[in-house]
C-alpha positions as CSV (number, residue, x, y, z in Angstrom):
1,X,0.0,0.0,0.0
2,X,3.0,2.6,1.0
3,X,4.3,1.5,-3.0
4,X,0.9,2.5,-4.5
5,X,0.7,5.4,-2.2
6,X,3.8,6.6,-3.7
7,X,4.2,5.4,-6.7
8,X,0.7,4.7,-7.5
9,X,-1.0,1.8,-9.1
10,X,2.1,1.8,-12.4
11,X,4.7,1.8,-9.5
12,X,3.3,-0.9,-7.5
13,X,3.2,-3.3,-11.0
14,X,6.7,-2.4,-11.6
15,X,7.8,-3.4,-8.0
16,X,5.9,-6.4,-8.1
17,X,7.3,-7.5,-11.4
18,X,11.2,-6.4,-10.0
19,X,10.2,-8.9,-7.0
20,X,9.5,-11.7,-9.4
21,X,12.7,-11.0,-11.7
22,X,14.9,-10.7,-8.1
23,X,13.4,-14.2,-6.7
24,X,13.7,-15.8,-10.5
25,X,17.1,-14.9,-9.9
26,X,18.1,-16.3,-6.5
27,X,16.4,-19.4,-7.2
28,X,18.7,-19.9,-10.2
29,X,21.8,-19.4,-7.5
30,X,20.4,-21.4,-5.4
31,X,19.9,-23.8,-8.1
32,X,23.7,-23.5,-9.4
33,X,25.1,-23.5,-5.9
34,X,23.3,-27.3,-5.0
35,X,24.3,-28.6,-8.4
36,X,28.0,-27.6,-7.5
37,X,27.6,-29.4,-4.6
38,X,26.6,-32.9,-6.1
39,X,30.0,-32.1,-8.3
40,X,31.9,-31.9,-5.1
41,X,32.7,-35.5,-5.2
42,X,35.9,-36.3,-3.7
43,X,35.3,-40.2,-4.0
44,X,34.7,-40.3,-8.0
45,X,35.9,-36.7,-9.5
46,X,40.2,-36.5,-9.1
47,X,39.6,-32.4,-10.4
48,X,36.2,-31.9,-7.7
49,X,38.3,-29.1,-5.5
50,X,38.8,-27.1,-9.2
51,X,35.0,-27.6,-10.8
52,X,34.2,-23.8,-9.5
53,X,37.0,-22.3,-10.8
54,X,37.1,-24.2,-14.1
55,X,33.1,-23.5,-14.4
56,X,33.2,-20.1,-13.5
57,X,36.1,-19.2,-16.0
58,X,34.5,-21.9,-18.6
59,X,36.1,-21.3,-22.3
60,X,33.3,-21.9,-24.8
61,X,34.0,-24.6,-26.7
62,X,33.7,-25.4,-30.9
63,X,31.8,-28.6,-31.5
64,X,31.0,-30.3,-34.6
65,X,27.8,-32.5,-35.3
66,X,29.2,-35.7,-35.4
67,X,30.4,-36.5,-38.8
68,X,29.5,-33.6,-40.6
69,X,31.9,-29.6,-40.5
70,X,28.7,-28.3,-39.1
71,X,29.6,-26.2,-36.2
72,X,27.8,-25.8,-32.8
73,X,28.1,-23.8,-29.7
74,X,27.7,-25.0,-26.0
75,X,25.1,-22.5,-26.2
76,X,23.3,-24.0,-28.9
77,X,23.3,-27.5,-27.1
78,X,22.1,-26.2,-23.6
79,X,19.5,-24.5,-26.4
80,X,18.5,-28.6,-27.8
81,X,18.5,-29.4,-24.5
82,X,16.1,-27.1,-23.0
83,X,13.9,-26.8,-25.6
84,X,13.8,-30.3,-27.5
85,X,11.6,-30.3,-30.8
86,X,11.8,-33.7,-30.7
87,X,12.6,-36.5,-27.2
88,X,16.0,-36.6,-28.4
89,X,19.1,-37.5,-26.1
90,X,22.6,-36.0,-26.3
91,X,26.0,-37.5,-27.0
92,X,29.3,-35.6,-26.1
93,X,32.3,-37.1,-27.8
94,X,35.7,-36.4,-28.2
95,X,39.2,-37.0,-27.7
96,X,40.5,-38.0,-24.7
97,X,40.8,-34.9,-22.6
98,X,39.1,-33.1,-25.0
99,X,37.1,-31.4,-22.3
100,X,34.0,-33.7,-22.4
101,X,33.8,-33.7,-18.9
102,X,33.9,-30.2,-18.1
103,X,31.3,-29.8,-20.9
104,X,28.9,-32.1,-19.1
105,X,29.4,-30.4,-15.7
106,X,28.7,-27.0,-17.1
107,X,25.4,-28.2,-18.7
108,X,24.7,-29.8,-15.6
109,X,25.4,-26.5,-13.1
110,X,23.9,-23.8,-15.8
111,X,20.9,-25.5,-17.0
112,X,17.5,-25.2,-15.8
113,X,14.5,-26.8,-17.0
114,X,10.9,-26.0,-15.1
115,X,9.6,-29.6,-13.1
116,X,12.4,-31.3,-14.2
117,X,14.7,-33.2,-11.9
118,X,18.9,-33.6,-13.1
119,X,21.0,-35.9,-11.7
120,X,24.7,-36.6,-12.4
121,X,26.0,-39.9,-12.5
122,X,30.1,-40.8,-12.8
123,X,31.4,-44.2,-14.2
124,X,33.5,-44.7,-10.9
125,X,30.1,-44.7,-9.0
126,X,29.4,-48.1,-10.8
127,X,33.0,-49.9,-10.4
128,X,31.6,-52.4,-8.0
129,X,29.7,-54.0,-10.7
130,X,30.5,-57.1,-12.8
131,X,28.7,-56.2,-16.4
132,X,26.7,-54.0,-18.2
133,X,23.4,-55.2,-16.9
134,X,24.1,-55.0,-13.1
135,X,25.1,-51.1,-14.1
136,X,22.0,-51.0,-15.9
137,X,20.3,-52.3,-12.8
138,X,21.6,-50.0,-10.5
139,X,21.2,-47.0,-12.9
140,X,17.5,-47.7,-12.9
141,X,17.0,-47.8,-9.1
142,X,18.1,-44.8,-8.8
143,X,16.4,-42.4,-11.5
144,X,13.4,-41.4,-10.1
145,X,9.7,-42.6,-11.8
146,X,7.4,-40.2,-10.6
147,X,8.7,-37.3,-12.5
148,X,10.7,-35.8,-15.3
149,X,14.4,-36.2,-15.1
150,X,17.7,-35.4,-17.3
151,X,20.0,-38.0,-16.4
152,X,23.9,-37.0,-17.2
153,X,26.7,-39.5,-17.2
154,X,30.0,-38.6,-17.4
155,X,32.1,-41.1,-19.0
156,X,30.0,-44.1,-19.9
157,X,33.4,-45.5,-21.7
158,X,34.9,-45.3,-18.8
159,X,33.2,-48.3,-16.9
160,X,35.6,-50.9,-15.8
161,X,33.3,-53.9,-16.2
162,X,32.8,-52.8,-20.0
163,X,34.7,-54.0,-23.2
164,X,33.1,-51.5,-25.3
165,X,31.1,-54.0,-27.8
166,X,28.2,-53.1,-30.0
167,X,26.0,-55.6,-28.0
168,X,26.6,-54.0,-24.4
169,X,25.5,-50.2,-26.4
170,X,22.6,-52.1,-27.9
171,X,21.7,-53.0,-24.2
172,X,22.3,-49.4,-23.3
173,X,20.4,-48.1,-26.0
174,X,17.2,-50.2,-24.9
175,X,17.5,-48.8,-21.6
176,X,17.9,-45.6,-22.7
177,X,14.9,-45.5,-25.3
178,X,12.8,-47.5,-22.5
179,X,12.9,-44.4,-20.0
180,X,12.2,-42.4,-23.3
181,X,9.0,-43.9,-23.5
182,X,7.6,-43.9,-20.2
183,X,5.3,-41.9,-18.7
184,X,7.5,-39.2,-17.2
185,X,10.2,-38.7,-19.7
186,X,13.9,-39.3,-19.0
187,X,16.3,-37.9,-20.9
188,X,20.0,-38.8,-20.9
189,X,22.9,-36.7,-21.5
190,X,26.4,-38.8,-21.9
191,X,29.8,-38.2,-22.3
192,X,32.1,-40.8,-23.9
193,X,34.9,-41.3,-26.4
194,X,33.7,-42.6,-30.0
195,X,36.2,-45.3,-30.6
196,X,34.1,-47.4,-27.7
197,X,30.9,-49.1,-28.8
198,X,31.6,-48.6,-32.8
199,X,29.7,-45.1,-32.1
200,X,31.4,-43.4,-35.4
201,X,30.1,-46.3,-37.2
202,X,26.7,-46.7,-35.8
203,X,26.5,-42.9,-36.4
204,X,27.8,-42.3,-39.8
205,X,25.8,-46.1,-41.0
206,X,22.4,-45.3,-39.0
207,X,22.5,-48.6,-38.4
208,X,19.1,-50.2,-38.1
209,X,19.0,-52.6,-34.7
210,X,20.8,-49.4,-33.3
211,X,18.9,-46.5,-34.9
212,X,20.6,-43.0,-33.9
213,X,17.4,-41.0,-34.6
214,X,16.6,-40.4,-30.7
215,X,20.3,-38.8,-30.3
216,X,22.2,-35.5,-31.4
217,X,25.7,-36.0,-31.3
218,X,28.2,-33.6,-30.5
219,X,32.2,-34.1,-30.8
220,X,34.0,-31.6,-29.3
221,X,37.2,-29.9,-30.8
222,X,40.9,-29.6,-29.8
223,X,41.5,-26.6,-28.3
224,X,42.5,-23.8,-30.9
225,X,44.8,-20.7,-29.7
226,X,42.2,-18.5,-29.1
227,X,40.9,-20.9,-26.9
């Protein structure tokens, strides 16, 4: 009332709508600051003391879509990945310390989707199992069912219980498409290097059993000097 009295009726609109940008704003932080949190893993992330000073002075990257010269952006994938036209998962490959990982972890932390739930998921978490379908298994058990998640998983190549044949992706892909398809989507957002699985193949062939179409793929660039 002391706003209106002021300001008048115009005033009191504009203060109202400040409130909402302001709020907008620190729920974003507090958004951020939780997510750096979960990356503050000292039992499966060797760099977890550096991720706020490597996020917060974050070089943005060149990407190519996989086997094309077509350039993207990290801004243009955190774009597909907020606003899908289609349920599509995402695939960032690249050279060994490319900078996949740090890709991931800055999608993860900057992102923000309304009623949707992300959860970050490293290969070391799953060391303790024997094969593909026990990391499957436990995977499953813990992505919620009751609403709509993004599930990221840094390094799936780097599972030790893996050999990195096309029938343990096939397996993977099934799982994958099977949360897809259910009820409250789930969509996946992995980091892994392309030599494992026959992924340039499966990509450049569209091979059939393993059909691609549910999956923009992303290879990310050496750094150039300007970088």
């Amino acid at each position: 009332e002391l706003i209106e009295d002021v300001g008048g009726k115009h005033g009191k609109y504009i203060f109202e709508m400040l409130s909402i940008v302001l709020k907008k704003i620190q729920n974003g932080e507090d958004i951020r600051k939780k997510r750096e949190r979960v990356l503050s893993n000292d039992l499966y992330d060797m760099s977890w003391k550096y991720n706020t000073v490597i996020l917060n002075n974050f070089v943005q990257r060149t990407f190519l879509y996989y086997g094309t010269q077509d350039r993207a952006s990290m801004d243009e994938i955190q774009h597909k990945l907020k606003y899908p036209k289609v349920q599509q998962n995402i695939i960032v490959t690249g050279m060994a310390g490319a900078g996949k990982s740090t890709a991931l972890k800055w999608l993860f932390v900057n992102t923000y989707i309304k009623n949707c739930e992300f959860e970050y998921f490293y290969a070391k978490e799953f060391d303790g199992c024997k094969d593909i379908e026990e990391v499957l298994k436990v995977l499953g058990c813990r992505i919620s069912e009751d609403k709509e998640n993004i599930i990221f998983f840094d390094g799936l190549d780097e599972l030790k219980c893996i050999e990195g044949t096309n029938a343990e992706f096939q397996k993977i892909i099934d799982f994958i498409n099977d949360y897809n398809n259910r009820k409250y989507m789930c969509r996946f957002v992995i980091s892994m290097r392309q030599e494992h699985f026959g992924l340039y193949k499966m990509i450049l062939d569209n091979e059939t059993v393993r059909s691609m179409d549910r999956y923009i793929v992303f290879e990310i660039q050496p750094l150039s000097p300007q970088e």
